[in-house]
Structure formats: C-alpha cells, structure tokens
N, C-alpha and C positions, 0 to 999 in steps of 0.2 A: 279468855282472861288468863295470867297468866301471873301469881305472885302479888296479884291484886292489879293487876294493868293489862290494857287490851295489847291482844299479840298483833307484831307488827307483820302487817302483812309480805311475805315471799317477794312480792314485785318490788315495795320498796326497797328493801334488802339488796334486791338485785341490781337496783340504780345507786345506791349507793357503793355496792363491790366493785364497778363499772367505773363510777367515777373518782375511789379510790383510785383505780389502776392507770386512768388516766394521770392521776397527779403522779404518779409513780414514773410512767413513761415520762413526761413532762420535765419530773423534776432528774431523769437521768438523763434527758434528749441528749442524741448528738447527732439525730440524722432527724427528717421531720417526723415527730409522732401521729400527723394527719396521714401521715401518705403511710407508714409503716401498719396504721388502722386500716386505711381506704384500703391498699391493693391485695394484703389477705382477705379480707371481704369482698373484694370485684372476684378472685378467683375461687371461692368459695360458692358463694353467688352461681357462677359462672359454672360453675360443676352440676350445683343440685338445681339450675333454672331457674326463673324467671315464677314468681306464687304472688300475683297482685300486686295493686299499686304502689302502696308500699315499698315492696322491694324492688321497682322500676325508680321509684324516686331517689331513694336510697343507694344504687346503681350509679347514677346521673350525677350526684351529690360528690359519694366517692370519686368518679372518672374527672371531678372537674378538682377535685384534690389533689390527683397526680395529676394531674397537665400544670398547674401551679407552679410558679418557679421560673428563673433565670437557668436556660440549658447550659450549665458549663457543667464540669469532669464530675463535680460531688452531685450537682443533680443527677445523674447517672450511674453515681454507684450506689447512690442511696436507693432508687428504683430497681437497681440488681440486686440489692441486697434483701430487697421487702417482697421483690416479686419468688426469690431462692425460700426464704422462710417462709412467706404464704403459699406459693406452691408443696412444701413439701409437709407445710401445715394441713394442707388439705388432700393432700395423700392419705399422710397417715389416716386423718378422720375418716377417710371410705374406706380405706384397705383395713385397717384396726380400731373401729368403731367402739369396742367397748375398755380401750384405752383411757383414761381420766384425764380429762384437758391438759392439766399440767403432765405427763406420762408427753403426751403429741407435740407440745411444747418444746418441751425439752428435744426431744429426738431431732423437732426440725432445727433447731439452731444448733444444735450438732453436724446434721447434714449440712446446713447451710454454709458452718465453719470450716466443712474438711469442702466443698465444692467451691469455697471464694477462695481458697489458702491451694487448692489446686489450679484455678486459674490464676492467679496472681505467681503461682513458682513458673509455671510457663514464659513471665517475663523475669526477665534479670533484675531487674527495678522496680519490679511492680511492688512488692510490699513498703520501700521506698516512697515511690510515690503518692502510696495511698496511704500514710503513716505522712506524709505533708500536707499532702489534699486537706484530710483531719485535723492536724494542727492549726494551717496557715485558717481554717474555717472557724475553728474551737478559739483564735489569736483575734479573728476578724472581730470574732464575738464580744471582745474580752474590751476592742476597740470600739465597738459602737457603746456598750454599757458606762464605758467611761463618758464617753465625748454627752451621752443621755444624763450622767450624773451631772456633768458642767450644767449641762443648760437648764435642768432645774436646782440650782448652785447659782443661777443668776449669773453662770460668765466664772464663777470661781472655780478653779482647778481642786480638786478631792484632797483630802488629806494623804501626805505618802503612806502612813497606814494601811489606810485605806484600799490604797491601788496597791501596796506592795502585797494587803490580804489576798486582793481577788486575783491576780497574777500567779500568788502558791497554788490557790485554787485551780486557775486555767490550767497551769504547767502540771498537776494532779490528774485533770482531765484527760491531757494529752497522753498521759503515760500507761492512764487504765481505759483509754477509748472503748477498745473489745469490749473490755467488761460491762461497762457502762450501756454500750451499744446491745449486747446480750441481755443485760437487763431490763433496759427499755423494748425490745423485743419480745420478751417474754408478758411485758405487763401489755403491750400491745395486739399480741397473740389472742389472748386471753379475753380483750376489750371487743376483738373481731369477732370471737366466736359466740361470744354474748349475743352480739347485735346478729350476727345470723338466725340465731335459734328466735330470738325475740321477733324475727322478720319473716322466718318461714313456718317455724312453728307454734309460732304468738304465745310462745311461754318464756319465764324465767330462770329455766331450769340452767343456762350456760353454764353460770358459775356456780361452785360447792361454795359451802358454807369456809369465812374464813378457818372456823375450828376445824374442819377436814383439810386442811392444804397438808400435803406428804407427798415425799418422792420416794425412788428407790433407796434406799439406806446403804448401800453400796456405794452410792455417791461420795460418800463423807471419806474416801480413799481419793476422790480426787480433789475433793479439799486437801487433802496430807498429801497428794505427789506435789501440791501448787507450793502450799507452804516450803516443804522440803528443797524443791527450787530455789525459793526464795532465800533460803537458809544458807543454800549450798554453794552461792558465790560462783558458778559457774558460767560466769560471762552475763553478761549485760544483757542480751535478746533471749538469753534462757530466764534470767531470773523475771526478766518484765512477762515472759509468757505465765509464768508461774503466779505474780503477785495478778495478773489478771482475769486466771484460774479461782485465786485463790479468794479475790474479790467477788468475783460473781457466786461461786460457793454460799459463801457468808453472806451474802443477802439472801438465798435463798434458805439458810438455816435461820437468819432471824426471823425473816416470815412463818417459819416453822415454829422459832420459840413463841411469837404472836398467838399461833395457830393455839399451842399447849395452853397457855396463859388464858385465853378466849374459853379453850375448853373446860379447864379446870376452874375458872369462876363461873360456869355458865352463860357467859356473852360480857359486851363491856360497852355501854354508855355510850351515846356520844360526849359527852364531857368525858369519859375516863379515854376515850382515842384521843381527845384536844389533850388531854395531857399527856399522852405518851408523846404526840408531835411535839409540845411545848418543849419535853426530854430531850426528845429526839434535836429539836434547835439548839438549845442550850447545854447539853449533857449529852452528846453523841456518842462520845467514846463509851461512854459507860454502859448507856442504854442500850447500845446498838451489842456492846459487847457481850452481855448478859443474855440477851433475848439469843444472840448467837449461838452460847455454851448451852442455853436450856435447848435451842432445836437440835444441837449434836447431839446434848445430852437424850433428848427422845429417841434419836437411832438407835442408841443402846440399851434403852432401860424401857422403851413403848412406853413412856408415864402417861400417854390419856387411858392406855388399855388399863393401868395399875389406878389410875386415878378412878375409873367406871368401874371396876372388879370394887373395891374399897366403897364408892356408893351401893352399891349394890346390896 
C-alpha cells in the first residue's frame, strides 16, 4: 500500500509506458509505425535467437508487418530507414549494454541520419526526391481524410475552414518530416525494445520510469545551434535543417519537463495525464511550451537532484 492504496504493479506500468509510446509514434507517424516496431525487433530478435514460442510468434507477426504494403519508392525507403535505426539500435545494445535505452536511442538515429544523408548525397537529386516521395505521401494523406470527411458529411464538401486548417497542418508536416520522423523513431525504438526484453526475458524492466527520462545535457547546445539557424536567415535548406533540429530537441525536453513534473509530485493520475492531453489539444502552445523551459531548465539547475536533497 502506498498513501493508502494498493501499489500499482511494474507490469502494468510497463503496458502503459508501451502504449503511451505508441500513441506518440502514431500521432507523429510519417513512415509506418508497424513496421518501424516490427523490423528493430526482427533484428534484435535475430541477434540474441530464437527463446520459445513466444518469440517464434512474435517473429512471424513482425515479418508479416513488413511484407505489408503496395512496393513502390516510399515503401522502400521506409524499410531503409527502420532496418538503419533497428540495426544500429541493436549494435549499440550488445556493444554498449549498460547504455540507458534512450542514451542507444538516440545515438542510432543519429547514425541513421548521417548514413541516409550520406547515401542520398551520392545522388544529385536524391534529397529531392525523397523530400517529394514525403510530401506527394504526407499530400495523398491529406486527400484521402478529406474525400473520408465527405462521405461521412453525407456527399457534403467540409467547411473551407476546415480544409484550409488541415492543409497548414499537412504543409507543417512536410517542412518538419525529419523531425517528426526522428520522433516517431525514437518512441518506436523504445516500444521494440520493451517487447524484446518482455519476450526473452519475461520481465518489464524495458522501460524507466517516466520520472527517469534524461539525456545527455550537452544536448541542449543543439537545441541552440537549431534555433540559432533558424534565427540566422541563412538560406531556406539551412534554416529548415535548423527548425527541424530544433523541433525534435523540444520534444524531447518536454518529455523531460514531464519527466520533472511526474518526479516532483510523486507520479500523476490517470486523470491528471487526461488533462495534460486535454492541454496539450486545446492549449498546445502553452503546455508544450512550459513543459519545454522546465526540461531545459533541469539541464541546468538538476531540479529532481534539488527537489530529493530538499525532501530529504
């Protein structure tokens, strides 16, 4: 017991962190987040063997995930791009094992970044083309949710409101893809190595508790080269590397401000997370802004270390 209520046990916890992170891939998808889970887990899998039924089914499950799909150019580079991060996801985990998930994380979609961005200069067009691939995919999308909205509209076309919202939106998507795509990679990462450890080694330990999420604090410098870009008006392909730098940053410090927030009240609700989403819908700017400045603010100031010294 626990403040007068039974403690909640680790597993469920874990299935909850898990499917947090799904909705997180999900809600930043731009490539599929089935197959970005499936093929770091086939190669994972595929490293430490084959441990019971289980993870033969699980295996079988995955494989039939990436076979899925219409073979044209984006199914294709989406599968380069899951099998670059899950391969070098599972590097690191055997070569730097006592690395912290997100520490392995991170590093591979780093590799991953400087190994696509090195095949793709090899062609003259290739970032071209894969900067349309994205679009004309992220534009298709933008067309089927419409043409979805008529037919439950009964035949009636949307309000131009309406489409002219979701369209900033699209055109939004198209600009921070990277980021979005780094994003959804990281919570994908994360959801893989859950389900490995829960398959070979029947526990729940994958994931840290949200109040532990931390990166290296030297990070928050490439937050500020990103920003600084962005500031610097230095041509149009500089500044968009920059705001998409600088995007993916800031999600990973509001998860940090989360992280503080979580620590510093002792844990939060499921009704206190329904309302930070509720914020998060309706007051993004704000909520998201906030939660931001408190996780830079931790790189500077360690407030869980000050905030634990102080109970203490």
């Amino acid at each position: 017991m626990q403040d007068g209520r039974p403690v909640e046990s680790d597993e469920r916890r874990g299935w909850r962190r898990a499917a947090a992170l799904v909705v997180v891939a999900f809600a930043t998808a731009i490539v599929q987040p089935s197959v970005l889970i499936a093929i770091p887990l086939l190669v994972l899998i595929g490293m430490g063997g084959m441990r019971g039924r289980s993870t033969f089914v699980a295996t079988a499950f995955a494989a039939l995930l990436v076979m899925l799909g219409p073979r044209d150019g984006f199914w294709y580079a989406e599968r380069a791009w899951g099998l670059l991060a899950g391969g070098a996801f599972a590097v690191y985990s055997v070569v730097l094992p006592k690395w912290k998930m997100t520490a392995r994380a991170l590093a591979s979609i780093a590799t991953s970044v400087a190994a696509f961005a090195g095949f793709l200069s090899l062609r003259a067009d290739g970032w071209a083309t894969l900067d349309w691939t994205v679009s004309d995919q992220l534009r298709g999308g933008f067309t089927t949710w419409l043409d979805a909205i008529t037919i439950l509209r009964e035949g009636r076309t949307p309000s131009p409101a309406l489409v002219s919202a979701i369209y900033r939106t699209v055109e939004a998507q198209v600009s921070i893809f990277p980021a979005l795509l780094a994003i959804e990679t990281m919570a994908a990462l994360a959801v893989a190595w859950w389900l490995y450890v829960r398959l070979v080694d029947k526990s729940d330990t994958g994931l840290e508790p949200v109040s532990g999420f931390r990166f290296n604090d030297h990070l928050v410098w490439l937050m500020v080269g990103g920003l600084a870009l962005v500031a610097g008006w230095t041509g149009e392909g500089v500044t968009r590397i920059g705001a998409n730098v600088a995007v993916f940053m800031a999600a990973l410090y509001a998860v940090r401000g989360l992280a503080v927030g979580v620590f510093v009240t002792g844990g939060i609700s499921m009704f206190g997370y329904a309302m930070i989403a509720l914020g998060v819908l309706f007051a993004a700017p704000a909520v998201l802004g906030f939660a931001v400045l408190l996780g830079v603010a931790d790189t500077w100031l360690d407030l869980r270390t000050r905030a634990a010294s102080m109970a203490a």
